[in-house]
C-alpha positions as CSV (number, residue, x, y, z in Angstrom):
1,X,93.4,185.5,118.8
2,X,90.2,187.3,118.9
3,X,86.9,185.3,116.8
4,X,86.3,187.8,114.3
5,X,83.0,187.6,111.8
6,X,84.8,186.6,109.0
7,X,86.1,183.8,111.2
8,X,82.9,182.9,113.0
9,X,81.2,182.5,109.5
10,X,84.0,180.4,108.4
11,X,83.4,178.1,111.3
12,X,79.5,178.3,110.5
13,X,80.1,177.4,107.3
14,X,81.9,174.1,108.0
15,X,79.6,173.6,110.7
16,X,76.4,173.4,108.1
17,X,78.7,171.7,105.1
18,X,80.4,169.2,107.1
19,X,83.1,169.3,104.7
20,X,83.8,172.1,101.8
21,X,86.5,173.0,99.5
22,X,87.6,177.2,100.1
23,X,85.2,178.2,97.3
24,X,82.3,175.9,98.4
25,X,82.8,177.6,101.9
26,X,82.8,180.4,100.4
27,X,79.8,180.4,98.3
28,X,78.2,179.1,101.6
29,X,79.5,182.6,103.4
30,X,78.5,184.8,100.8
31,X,74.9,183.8,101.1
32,X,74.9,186.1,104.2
33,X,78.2,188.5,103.4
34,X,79.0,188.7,100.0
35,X,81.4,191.2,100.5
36,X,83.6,188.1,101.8
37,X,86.0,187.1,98.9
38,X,88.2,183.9,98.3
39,X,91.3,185.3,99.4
40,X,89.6,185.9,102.6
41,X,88.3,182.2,102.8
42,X,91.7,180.9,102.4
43,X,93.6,183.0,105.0
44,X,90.7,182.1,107.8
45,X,90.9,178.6,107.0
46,X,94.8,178.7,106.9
47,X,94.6,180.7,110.3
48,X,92.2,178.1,112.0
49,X,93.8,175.1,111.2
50,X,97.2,176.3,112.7
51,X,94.6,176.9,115.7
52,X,93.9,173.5,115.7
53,X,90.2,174.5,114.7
54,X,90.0,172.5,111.4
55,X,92.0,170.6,109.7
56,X,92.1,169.6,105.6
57,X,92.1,166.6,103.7
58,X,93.4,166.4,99.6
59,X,90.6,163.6,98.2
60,X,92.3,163.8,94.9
61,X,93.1,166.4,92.4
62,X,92.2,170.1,93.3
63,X,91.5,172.0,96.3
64,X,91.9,170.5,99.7
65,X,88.5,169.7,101.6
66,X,88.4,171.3,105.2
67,X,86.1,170.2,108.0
68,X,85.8,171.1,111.6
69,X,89.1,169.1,113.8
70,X,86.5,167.2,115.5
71,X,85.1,165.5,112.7
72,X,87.3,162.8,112.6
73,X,87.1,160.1,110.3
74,X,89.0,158.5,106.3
75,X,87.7,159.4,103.4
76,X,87.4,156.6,101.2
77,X,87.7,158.1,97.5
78,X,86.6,156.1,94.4
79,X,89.0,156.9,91.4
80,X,86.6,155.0,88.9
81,X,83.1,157.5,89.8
82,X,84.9,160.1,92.4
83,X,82.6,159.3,94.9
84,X,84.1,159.9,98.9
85,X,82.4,157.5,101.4
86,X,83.9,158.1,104.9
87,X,84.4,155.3,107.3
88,X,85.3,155.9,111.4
89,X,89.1,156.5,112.0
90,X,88.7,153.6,114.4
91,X,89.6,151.4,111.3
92,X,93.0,152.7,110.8
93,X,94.2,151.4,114.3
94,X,96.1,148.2,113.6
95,X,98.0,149.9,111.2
96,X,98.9,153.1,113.2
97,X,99.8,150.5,115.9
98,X,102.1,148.4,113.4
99,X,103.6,152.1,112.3
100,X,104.1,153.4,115.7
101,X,105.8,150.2,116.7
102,X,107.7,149.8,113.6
103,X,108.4,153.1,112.6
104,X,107.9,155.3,115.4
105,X,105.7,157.2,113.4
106,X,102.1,158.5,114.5
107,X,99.9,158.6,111.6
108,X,97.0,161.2,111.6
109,X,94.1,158.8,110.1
110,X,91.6,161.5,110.5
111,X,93.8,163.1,108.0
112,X,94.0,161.1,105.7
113,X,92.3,159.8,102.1
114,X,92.2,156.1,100.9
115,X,92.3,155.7,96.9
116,X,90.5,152.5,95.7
117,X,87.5,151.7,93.9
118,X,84.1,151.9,96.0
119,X,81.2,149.0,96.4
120,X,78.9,149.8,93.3
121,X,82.0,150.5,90.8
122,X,83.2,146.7,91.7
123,X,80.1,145.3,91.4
124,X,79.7,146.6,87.5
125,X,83.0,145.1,86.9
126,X,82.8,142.2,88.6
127,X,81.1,139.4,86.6
């Protein structure tokens, strides 16, 4: 597969956002090529993460979030505020351990979204 522009500004895109749903990367790509529509976004990003380039995460209800594969980490999403804290994938080993041993089942952890309720969302309900 040849790196075309469209799929080099993808890339740079997700490079400067860290993280962005197909129309936040796109808004980010159409700062320097608007002639680069949605459809567009979403058939580069589809294309690089069968590549192994990027992969997505779902952190609730809507789009999926793509960052670049090396980014590697759990989002931790608040269903009270929405907020999405990220903590390192290291924390997910025990249990990908207990599943692997268990299960036989490899669990992706940098692929993956924890729903719970974050640090300053307990404190206002906890007396």
């Amino acid at each position: 597969m040849r790196m075309t522009p469209q799929r080099q500004l993808v890339l740079d895109a997700l490079k400067s956002l860290e993280h962005g749903t197909p129309e936040q990367v796109c808004k980010h790509v159409q700062q320097t090529t608007p002639s680069v529509n949605i459809t567009t976004i979403y058939r580069t990003l589809e294309l690089l993460e069968e590549l192994g380039l990027v992969r997505h995460t779902h952190l609730g209800h809507g789009a999926p979030t793509y960052s670049l594969h090396e980014h590697e980490h759990v989002h931790l999403v608040c269903h009270r505020c929405g907020r999405v804290d990220e903590s390192p994938r290291e924390v997910m080993d025990q249990l990908c351990g207990t599943l692997r041993d268990a299960h036989g089942f490899v669990l992706d952890a940098a692929h993956l979204a924890l729903s719970g309720t974050c640090r300053d969302c307990t404190r206002e309900t906890t007396p």
